[in-house]
MARRO-339572 format. One record per residue (C-alpha): y, x, z; residue number from 1; residue in one letter. Coordinates in pm, whole numbers, plus 50000, padded with zeros to 5 digits. Layout:
> Y,X,Z,NUM,a
...
! end
This chain:
> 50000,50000,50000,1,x
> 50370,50147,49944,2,x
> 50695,49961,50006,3,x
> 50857,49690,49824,4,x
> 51210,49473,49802,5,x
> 51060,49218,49547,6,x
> 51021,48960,49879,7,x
> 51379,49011,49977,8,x
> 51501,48983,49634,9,x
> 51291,48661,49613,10,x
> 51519,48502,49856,11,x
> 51827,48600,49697,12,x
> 51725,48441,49370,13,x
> 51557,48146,49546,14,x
> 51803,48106,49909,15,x
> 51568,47813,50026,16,x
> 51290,48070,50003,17,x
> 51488,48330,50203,18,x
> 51318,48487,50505,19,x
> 51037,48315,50473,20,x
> 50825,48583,50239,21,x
> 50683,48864,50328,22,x
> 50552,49126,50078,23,x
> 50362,49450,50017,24,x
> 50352,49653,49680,25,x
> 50042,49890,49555,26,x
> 49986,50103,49263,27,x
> 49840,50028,48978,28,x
> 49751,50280,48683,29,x
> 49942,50131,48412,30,x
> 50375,50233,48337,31,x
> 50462,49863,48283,32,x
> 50285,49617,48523,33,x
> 50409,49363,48781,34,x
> 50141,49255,49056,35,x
> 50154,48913,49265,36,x
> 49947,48848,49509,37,x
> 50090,48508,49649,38,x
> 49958,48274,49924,39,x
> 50133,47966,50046,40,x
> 50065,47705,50285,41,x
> 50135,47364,50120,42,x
> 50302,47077,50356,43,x
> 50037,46824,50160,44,x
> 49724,46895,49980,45,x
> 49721,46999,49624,46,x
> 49474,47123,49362,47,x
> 49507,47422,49197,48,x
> 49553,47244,48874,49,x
> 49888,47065,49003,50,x
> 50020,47378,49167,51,x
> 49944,47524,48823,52,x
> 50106,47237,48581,53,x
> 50417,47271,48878,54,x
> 50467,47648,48843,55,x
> 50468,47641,48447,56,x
> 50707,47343,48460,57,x
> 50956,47463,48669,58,x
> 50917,47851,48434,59,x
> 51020,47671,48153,60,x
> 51275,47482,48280,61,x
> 51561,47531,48595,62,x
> 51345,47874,48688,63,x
> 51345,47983,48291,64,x
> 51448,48298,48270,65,x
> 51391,48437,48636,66,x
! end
């Protein structure tokens, strides 16, 4: 494991989001790579299909671009 800002920086992109991630960055043998390991705990159950069909809505809309 090595250091990273990417949670902190999550929470100035997303402020609702802000101090609550925590993260943790580790090598990986390629020059141009991004890593994300994210867990979550829901307030209501949801299946991995909706929190899929959720996350690709909001990328290609508000999010786009981020």
């Amino acid at each position: 494991p090595s250091s990273t800002g990417a949670a902190k920086a999550v929470g100035k992109v997303l402020p609702a989001l802000n101090g609550k991630l925590t993260g943790m960055a580790f090598r990986v043998p390629i020059v141009d790579v991004s890593v994300v390991d994210l867990t979550v705990r829901l307030e209501k159950a949801a299946s991995y299909d909706e929190i899929k069909a959720a996350i690709k809505e909001e990328s290609e809309g508000k999010l786009k671009g981020i």
